[in-house]
PDB file with one MODEL, atoms N, CA, C and O in Angstrom:
MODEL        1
ATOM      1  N   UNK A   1    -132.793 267.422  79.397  1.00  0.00           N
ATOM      2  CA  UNK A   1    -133.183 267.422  80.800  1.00  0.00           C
ATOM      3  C   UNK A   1    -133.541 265.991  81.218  1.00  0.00           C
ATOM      4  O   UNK A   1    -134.366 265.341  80.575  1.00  0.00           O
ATOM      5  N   UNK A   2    -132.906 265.495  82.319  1.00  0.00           N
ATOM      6  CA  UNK A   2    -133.169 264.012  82.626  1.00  0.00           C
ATOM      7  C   UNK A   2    -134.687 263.842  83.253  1.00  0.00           C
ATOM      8  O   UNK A   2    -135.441 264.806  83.384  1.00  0.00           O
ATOM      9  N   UNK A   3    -135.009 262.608  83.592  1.00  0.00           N
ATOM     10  CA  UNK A   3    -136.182 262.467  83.919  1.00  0.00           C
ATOM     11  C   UNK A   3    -135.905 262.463  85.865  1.00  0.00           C
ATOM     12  O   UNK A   3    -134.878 262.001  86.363  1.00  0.00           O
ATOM     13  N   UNK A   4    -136.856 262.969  86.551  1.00  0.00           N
ATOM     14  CA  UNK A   4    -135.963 262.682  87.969  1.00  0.00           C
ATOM     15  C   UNK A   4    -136.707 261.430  88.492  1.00  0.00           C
ATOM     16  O   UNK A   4    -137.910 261.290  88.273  1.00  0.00           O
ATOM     17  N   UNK A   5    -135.880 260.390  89.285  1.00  0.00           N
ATOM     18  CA  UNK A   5    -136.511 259.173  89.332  1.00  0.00           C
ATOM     19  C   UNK A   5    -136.520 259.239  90.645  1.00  0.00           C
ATOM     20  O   UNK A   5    -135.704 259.917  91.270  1.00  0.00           O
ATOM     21  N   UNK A   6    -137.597 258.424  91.281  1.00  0.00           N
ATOM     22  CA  UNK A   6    -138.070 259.224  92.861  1.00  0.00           C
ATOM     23  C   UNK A   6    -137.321 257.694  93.482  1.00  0.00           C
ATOM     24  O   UNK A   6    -137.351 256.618  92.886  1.00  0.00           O
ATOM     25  N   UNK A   7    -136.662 257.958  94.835  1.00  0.00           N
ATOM     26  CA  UNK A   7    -135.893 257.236  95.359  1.00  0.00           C
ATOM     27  C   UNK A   7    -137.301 255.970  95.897  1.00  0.00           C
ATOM     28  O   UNK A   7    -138.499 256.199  96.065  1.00  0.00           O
ATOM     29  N   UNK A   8    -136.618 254.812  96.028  1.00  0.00           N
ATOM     30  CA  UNK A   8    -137.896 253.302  96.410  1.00  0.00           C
ATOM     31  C   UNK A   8    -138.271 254.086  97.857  1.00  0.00           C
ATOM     32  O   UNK A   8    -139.387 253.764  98.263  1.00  0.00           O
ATOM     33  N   UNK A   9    -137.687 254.876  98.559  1.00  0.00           N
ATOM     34  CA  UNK A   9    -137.984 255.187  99.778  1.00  0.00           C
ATOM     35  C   UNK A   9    -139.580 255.855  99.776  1.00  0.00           C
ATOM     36  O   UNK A   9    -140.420 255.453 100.579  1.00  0.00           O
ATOM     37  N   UNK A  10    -139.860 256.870  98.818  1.00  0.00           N
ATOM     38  CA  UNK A  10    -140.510 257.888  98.655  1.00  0.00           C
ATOM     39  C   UNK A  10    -141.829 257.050  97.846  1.00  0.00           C
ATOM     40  O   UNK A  10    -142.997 257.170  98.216  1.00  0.00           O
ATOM     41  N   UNK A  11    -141.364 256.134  96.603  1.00  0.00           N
ATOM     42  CA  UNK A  11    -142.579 255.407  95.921  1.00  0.00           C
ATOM     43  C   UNK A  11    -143.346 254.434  97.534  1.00  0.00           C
ATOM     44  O   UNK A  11    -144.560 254.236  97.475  1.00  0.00           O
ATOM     45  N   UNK A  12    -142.783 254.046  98.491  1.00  0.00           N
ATOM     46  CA  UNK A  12    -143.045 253.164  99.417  1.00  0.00           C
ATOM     47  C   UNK A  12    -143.683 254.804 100.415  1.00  0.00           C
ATOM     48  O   UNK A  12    -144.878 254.829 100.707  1.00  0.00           O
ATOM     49  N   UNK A  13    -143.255 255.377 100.610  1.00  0.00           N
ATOM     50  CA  UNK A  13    -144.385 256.576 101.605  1.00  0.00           C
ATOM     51  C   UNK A  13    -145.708 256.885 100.948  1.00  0.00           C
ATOM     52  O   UNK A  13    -146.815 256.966 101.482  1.00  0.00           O
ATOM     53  N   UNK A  14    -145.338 257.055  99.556  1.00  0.00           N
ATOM     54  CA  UNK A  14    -146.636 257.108  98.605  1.00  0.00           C
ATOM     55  C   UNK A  14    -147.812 256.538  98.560  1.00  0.00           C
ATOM     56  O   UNK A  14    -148.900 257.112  98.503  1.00  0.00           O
ATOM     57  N   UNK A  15    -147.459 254.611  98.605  1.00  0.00           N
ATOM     58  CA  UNK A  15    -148.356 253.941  98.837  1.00  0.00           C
ATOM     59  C   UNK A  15    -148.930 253.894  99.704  1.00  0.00           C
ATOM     60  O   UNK A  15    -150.037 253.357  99.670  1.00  0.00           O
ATOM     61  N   UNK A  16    -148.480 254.375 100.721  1.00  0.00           N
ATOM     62  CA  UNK A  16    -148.776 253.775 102.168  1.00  0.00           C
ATOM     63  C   UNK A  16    -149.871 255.194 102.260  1.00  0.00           C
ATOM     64  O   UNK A  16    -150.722 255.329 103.140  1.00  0.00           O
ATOM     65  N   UNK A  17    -149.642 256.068 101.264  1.00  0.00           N
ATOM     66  CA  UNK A  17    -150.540 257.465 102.011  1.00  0.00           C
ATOM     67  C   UNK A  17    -151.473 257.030 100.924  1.00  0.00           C
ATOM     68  O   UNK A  17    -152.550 257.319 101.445  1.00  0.00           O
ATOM     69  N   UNK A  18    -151.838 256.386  99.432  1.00  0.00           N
ATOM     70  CA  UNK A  18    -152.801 256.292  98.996  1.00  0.00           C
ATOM     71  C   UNK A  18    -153.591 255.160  99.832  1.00  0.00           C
ATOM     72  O   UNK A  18    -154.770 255.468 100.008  1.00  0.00           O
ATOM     73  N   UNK A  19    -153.072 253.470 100.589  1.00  0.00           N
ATOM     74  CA  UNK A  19    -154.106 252.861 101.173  1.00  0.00           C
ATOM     75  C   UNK A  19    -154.804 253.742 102.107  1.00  0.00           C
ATOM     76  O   UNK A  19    -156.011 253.968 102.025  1.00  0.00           O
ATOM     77  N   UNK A  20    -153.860 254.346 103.194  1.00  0.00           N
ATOM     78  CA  UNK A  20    -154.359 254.914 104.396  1.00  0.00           C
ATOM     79  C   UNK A  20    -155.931 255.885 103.606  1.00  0.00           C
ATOM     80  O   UNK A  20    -157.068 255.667 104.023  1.00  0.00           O
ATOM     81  N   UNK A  21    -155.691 256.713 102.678  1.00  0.00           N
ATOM     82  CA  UNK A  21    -156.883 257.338 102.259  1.00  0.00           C
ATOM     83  C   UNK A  21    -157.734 256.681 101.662  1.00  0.00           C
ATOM     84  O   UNK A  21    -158.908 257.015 101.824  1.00  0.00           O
ATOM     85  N   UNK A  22    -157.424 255.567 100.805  1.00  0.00           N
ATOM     86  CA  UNK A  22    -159.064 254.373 100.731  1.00  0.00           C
ATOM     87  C   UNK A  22    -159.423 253.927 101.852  1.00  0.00           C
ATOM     88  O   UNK A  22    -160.613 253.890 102.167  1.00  0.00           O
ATOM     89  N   UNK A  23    -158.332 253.460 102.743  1.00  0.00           N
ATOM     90  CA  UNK A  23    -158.847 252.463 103.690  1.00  0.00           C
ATOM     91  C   UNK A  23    -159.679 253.975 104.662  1.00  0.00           C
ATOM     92  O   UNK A  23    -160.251 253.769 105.732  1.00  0.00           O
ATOM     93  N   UNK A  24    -159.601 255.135 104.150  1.00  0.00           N
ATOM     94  CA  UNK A  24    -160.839 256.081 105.083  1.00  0.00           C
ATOM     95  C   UNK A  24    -161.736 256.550 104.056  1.00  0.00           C
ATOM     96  O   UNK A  24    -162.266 257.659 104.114  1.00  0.00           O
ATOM     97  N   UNK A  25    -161.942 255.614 102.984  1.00  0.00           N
ATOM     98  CA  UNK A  25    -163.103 255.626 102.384  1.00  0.00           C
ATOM     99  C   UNK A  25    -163.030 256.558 101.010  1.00  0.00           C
ATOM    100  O   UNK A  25    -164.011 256.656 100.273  1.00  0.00           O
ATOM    101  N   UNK A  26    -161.592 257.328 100.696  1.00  0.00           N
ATOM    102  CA  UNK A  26    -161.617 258.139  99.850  1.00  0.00           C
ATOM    103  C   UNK A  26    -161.589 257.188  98.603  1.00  0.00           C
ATOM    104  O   UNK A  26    -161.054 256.089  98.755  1.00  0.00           O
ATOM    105  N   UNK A  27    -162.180 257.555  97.242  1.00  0.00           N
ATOM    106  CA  UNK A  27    -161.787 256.821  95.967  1.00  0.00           C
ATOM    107  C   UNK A  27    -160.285 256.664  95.639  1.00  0.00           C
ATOM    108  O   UNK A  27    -159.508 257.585  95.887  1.00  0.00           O
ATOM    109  N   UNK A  28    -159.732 255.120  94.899  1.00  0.00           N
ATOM    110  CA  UNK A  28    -158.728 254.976  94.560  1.00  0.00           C
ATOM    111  C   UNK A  28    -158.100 256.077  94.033  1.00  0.00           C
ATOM    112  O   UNK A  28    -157.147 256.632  94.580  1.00  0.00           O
ATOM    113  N   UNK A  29    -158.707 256.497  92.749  1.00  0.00           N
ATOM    114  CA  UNK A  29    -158.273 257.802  91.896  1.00  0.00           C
ATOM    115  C   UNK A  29    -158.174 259.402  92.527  1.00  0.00           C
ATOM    116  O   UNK A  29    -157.249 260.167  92.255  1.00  0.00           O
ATOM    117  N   UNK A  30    -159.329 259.736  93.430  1.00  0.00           N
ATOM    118  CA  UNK A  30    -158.676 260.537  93.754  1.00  0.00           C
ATOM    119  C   UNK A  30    -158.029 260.253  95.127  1.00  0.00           C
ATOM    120  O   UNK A  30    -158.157 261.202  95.901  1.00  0.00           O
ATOM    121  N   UNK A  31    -157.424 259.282  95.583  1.00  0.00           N
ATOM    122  CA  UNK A  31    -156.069 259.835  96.786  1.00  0.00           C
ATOM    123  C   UNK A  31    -155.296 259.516  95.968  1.00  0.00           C
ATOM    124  O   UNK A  31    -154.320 259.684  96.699  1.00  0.00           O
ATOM    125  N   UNK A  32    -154.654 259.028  94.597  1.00  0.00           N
ATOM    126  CA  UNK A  32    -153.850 259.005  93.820  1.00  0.00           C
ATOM    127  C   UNK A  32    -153.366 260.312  93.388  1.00  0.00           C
ATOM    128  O   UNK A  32    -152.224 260.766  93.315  1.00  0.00           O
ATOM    129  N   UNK A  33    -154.563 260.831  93.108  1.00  0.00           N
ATOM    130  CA  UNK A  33    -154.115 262.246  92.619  1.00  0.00           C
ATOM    131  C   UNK A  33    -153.982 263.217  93.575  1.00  0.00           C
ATOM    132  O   UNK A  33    -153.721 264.402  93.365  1.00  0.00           O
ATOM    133  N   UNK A  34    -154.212 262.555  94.884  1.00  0.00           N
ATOM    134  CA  UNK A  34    -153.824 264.051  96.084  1.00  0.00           C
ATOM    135  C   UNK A  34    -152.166 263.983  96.326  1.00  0.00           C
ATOM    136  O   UNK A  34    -151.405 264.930  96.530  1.00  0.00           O
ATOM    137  N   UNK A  35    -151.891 262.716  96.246  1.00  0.00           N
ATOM    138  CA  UNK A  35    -150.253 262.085  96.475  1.00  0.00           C
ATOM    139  C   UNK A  35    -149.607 263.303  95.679  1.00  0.00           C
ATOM    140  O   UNK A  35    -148.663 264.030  95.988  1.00  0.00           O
ATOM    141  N   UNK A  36    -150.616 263.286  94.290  1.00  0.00           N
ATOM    142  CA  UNK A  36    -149.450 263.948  93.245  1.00  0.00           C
ATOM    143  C   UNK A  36    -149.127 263.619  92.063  1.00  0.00           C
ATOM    144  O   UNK A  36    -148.438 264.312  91.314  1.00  0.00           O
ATOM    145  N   UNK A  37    -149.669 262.380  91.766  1.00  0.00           N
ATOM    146  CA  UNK A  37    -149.021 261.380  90.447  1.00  0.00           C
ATOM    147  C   UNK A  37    -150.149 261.018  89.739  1.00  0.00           C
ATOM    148  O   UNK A  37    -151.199 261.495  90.169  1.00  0.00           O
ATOM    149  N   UNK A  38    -150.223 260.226  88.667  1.00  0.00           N
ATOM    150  CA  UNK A  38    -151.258 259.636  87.731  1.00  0.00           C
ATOM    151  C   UNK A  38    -151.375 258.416  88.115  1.00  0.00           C
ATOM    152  O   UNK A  38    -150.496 257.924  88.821  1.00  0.00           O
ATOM    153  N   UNK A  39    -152.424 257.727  87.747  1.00  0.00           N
ATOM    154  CA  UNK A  39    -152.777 256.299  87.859  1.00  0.00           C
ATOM    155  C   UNK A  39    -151.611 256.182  86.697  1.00  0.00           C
ATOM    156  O   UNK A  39    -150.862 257.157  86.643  1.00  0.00           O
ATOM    157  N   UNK A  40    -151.448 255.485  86.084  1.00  0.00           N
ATOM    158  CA  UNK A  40    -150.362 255.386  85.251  1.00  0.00           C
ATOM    159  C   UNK A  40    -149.252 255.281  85.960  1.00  0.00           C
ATOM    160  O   UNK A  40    -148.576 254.265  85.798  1.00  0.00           O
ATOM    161  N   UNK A  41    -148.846 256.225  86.831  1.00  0.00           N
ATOM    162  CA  UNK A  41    -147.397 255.845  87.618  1.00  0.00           C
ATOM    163  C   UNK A  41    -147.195 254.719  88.862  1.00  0.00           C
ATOM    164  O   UNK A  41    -146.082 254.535  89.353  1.00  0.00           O
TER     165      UNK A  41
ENDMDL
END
């Protein structure tokens, strides 16, 4: 089973939804983990 690799479009919506939730005060780690993914990714 391949690994599925998320298109640059989708890693770039990602980020933009983890600043938007620090920059409203939520912790790094968890709006990381509301996105969906691990610190690690």
């Amino acid at each position: 089973m391949a690994d599925k690799r998320p298109k640059p479009e989708e890693i770039v919506t990602k980020l933009r939804q983890v600043e938007v939730l620090t920059g409203q005060g939520m912790p790094r780690l968890d709006a990381i983990r509301q996105i969906g993914v691990t610190e690690q990714t």
